[in-house]
VOGU-3710 file (C-alpha; in Angstrom, 3 decimals, decimal comma):
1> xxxxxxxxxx> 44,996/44,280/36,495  43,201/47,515/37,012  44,334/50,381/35,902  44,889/53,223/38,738  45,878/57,098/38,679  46,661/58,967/41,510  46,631/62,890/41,580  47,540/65,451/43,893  46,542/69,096/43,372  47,897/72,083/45,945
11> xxxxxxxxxx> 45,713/75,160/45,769  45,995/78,398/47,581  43,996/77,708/50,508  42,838/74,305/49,599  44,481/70,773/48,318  43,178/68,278/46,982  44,053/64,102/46,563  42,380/61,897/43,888  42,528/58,249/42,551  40,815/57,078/39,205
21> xxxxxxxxxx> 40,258/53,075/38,956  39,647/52,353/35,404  38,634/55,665/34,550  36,295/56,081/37,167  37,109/58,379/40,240  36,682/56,644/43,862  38,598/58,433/46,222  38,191/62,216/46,589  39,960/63,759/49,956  39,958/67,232/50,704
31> xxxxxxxxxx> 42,070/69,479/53,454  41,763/72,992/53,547  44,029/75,177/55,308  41,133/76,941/57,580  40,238/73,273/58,865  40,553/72,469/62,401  43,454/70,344/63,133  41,658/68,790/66,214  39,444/67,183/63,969  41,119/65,819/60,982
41> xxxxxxxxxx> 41,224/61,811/60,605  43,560/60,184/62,675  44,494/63,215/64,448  45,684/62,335/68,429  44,631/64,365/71,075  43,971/64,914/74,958  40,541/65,930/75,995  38,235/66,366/78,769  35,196/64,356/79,493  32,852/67,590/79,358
51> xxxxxxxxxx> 29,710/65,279/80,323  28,537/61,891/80,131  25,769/60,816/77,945  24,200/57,305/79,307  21,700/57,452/76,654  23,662/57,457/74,074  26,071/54,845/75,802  29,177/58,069/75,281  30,361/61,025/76,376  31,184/64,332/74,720
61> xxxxxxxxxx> 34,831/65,444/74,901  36,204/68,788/75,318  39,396/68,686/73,051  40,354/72,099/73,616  39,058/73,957/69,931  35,191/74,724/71,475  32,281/73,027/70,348  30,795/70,664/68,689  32,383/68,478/71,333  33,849/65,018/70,049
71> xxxxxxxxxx> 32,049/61,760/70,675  33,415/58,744/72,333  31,247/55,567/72,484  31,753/53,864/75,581  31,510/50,064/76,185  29,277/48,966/78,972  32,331/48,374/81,383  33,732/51,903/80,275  32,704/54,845/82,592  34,935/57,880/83,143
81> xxxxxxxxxx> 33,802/60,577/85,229  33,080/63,810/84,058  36,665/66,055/83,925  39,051/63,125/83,148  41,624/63,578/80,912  42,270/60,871/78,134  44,190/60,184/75,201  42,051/60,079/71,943  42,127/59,529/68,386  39,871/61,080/65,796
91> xxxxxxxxxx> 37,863/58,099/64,071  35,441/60,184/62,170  35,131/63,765/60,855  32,542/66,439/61,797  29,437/65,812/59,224  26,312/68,226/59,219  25,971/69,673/63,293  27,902/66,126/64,339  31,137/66,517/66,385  33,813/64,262/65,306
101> xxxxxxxxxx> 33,717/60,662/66,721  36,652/59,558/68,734  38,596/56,536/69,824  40,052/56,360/73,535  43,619/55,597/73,572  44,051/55,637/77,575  44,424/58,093/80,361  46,598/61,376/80,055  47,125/64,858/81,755  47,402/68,057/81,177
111> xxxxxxxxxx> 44,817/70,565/79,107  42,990/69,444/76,270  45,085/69,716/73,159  46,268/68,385/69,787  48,998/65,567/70,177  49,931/64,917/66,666  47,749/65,741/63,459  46,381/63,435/61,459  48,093/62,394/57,899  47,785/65,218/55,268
121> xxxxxxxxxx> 46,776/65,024/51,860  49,845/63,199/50,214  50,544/60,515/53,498  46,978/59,460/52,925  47,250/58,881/49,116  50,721/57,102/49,404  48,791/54,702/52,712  46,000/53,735/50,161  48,470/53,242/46,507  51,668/52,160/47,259
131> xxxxxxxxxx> 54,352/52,335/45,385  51,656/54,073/42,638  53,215/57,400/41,023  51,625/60,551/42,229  51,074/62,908/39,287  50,731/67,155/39,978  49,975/69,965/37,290  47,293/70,669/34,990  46,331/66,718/35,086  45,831/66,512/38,589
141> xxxxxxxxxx> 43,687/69,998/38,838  41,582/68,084/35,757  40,927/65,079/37,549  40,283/66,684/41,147  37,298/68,372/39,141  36,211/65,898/37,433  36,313/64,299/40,954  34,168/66,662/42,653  31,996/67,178/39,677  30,849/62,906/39,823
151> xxxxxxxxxx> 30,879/63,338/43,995  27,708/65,656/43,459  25,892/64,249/40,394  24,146/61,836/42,379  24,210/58,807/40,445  25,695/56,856/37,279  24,650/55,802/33,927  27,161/52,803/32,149  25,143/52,266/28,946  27,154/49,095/28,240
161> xxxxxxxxxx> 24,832/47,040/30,673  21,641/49,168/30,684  22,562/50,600/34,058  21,202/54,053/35,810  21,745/54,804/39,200  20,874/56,874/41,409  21,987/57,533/45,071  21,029/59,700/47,427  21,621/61,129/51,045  19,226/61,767/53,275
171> xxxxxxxxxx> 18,866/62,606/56,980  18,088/58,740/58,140  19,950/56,574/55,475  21,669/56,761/51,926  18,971/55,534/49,107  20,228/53,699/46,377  17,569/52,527/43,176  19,495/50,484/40,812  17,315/50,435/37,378  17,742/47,949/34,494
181> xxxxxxxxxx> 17,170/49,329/30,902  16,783/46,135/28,831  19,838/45,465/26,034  19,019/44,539/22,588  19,933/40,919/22,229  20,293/40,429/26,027  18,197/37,601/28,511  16,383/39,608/30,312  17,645/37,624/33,792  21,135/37,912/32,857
191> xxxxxxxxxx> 20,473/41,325/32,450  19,326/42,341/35,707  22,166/40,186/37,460  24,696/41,750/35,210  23,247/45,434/36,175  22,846/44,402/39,773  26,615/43,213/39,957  27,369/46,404/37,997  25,059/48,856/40,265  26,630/47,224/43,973
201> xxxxxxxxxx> 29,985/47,945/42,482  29,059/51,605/41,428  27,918/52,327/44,413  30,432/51,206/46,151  32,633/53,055/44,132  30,653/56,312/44,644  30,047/56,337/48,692  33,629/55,952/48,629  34,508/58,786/46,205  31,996/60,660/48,748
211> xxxxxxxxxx> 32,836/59,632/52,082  28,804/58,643/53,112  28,818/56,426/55,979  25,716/54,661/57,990  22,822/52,913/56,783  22,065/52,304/53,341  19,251/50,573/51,057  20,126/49,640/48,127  16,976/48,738/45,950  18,177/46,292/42,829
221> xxxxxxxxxx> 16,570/45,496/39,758  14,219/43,080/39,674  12,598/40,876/42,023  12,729/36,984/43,064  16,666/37,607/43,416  18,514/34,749/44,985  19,716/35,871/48,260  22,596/34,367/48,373  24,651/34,767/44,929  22,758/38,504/45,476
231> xxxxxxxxxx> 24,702/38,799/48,821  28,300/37,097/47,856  27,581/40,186/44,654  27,513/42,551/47,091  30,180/41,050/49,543  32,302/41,205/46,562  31,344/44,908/45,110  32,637/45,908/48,727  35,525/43,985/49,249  37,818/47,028/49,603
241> xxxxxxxxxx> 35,627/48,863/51,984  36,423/48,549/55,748  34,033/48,242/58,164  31,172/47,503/56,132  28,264/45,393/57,059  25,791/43,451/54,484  22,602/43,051/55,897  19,377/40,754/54,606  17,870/40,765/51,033  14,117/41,641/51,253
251> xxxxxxxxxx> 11,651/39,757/48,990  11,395/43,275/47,225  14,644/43,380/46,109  16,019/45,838/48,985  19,431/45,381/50,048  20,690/46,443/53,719  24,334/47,759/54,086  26,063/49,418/56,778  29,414/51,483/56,775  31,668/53,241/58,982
261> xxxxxxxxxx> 31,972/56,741/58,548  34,975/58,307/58,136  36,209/61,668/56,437  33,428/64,908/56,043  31,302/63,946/52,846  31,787/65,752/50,014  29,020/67,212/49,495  29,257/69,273/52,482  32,752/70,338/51,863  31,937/71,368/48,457
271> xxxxxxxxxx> 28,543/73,142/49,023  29,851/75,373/51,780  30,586/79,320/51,701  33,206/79,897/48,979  32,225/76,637/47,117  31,592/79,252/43,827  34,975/80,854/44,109  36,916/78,054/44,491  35,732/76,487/41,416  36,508/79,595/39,520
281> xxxxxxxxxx> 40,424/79,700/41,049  40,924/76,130/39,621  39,664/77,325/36,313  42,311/80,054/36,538  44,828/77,722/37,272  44,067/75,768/34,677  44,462/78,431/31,801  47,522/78,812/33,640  48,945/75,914/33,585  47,917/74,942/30,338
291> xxxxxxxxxx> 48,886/78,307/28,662  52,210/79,448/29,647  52,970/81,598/26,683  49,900/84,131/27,775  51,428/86,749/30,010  48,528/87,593/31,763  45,042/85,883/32,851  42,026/88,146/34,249  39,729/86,595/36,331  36,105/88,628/36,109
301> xxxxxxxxxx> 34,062/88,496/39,245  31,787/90,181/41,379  33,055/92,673/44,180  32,029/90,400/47,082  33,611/87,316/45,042  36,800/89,486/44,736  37,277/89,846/48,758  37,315/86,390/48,785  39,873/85,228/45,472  42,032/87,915/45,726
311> xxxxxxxxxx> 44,411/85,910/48,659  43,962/82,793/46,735  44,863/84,568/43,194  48,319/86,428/45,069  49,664/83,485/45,325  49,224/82,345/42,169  51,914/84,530/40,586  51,865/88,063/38,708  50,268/86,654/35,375  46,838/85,937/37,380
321> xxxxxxxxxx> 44,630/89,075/38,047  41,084/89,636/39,499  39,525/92,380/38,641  35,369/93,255/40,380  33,646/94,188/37,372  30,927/91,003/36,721  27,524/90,404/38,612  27,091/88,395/41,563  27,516/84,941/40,255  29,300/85,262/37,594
331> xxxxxx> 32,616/84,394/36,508  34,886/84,950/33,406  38,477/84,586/32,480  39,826/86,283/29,734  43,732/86,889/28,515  44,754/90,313/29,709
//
């Protein structure tokens, strides 16, 4: 039976749900308080029809918070006229300039507003571990790091079967190269089918822990792979992910998927304004909660970095300081 961890870590300004699998992180969800409601997953709403797109067989919705305007796809029998009001449900996050993506729930009245927000943080973790416990503290701000640290590496070594992986986003599709560094003592074939089976579950392990959705090619090791055992491996590796789509084996060893998107990726969340400064608040509340017999922690920063912590850092209590004395940049805690 696998062996699962669930953490939940509430910041100032920020929290923050995680879930380890055998020691590995694959879930990652992040809600910050300055996110729009309108847009969170699962969120229900009425907008307006702002204008139809027959191009791109949808329409963009008005749902009352300005633009980017949400997307709803529209069957072929599906055709409401510009300035009706429906009922809609947030399917998919804003990612990059992309409004969210919505789901038509029928016809409604009235201006466009929020309905009901989606689940927060906690909901979402209890919905995808039952019954698992939820742990809080100094743990949980370790793991949530630890979390965000693998969501941006950008691949995955497991020495045990000669696997390194690498995965990466790009405008048009997700790349995946799954290489195969030979074991002493190994077959070579069993090698590359071990790594293979290894690499498909990886990565599906890692565009979960960062929310990537679309189209993805997935190049395995080796060459003159069976398609099908090489398909019913990757059926398997992404058993647990909704929505998703395995497409043909090449004769190069390239392997189509497709998956739904869902939540923002991480890697936008984590690389925008502030990104810096929030990683140095979660060190401070670390020494914090690890050291409770220090009376007081000084976080060193640079003036601009201190406009932004010090709302964060008030609510951390009276033994957490900032003080604007370090160079853009840079940040240092120190007792005192």
């Amino acid at each position: 039976m696998a062996d699962v961890e669930v953490f939940l870590d509430a910041a100032p300004g920020e929290t923050r749900g995680v879930a380890f699998r055998d020691g590995r992180a694959e879930t990652l969800i992040l809600h910050r308080e300055d996110d729009r409601p309108e847009y969170r997953l699962g969120a229900r709403l009425v907008g307006r029809v702002a204008r139809l797109a027959p191009g791109l067989h949808g329409a963009f919705v008005d749902l009352g918070c300005g633009e980017p305007f949400g997307f709803l796809p529209l069957g072929k029998a599906d055709r409401p006229t510009e300035g009706a009001k429906l009922e809609l449900e947030i399917t998919a996050e804003p990612r990059e300039r992309k409004g969210p993506v919505l789901r038509r729930l029928g016809e409604a009245s009235g201006e466009p507003r929020l309905l009901a927000p989606g689940p927060d943080v906690e909901a979402i973790l209890r919905a995808l571990y039952p019954d698992m416990p939820i742990e809080t503290g100094a743990a949980a701000i370790r793991a949530a790091t630890e979390a965000q640290d693998e969501a941006l590496a950008g691949g995955v070594v497991v020495s045990e079967v000669g696997l390194d992986l690498a995965i990466q986003r790009t405008r048009a599709l997700i790349a995946v190269d799954i290489d195969y560094a030979p074991v002493a003592g190994r077959d070579s074939r069993k090698g590359r089918e071990a790594v293979n089976r290894e690499g498909l579950r990886q990565t599906a392990r890692l565009l979960g822990l960062t929310g990537w959705g679309g189209l993805a090619a997935v190049d395995l090791a080796g060459v003159g792979l069976h398609p099908e055992s090489t398909l019913n491996m990757a059926r398997q590796a992404f058993a647990g992910t909704q929505g998703v789509a395995v497409g043909p084996l090449s004769r190069f060893g390239l392997l189509q998927l497709s998956l739904p998107w869902g939540r923002t990726p991480a890697d936008e969340r984590l690389a925008g304004p502030g990104a810096a400064e929030r990683a140095a608040l979660h060190r401070l509340r670390l020494a914090l909660a690890t050291d409770r017999a220090t009376p007081r922690f000084t976080l060193h920063c640079s003036p601009a970095s201190e406009m932004i912590l010090s709302p964060w850092a008030a609510e951390l209590g009276p033994r957490a300081h900032i003080r604007p004395d370090a160079a853009p940049g840079e940040f240092h805690i120190k007792e005192g």
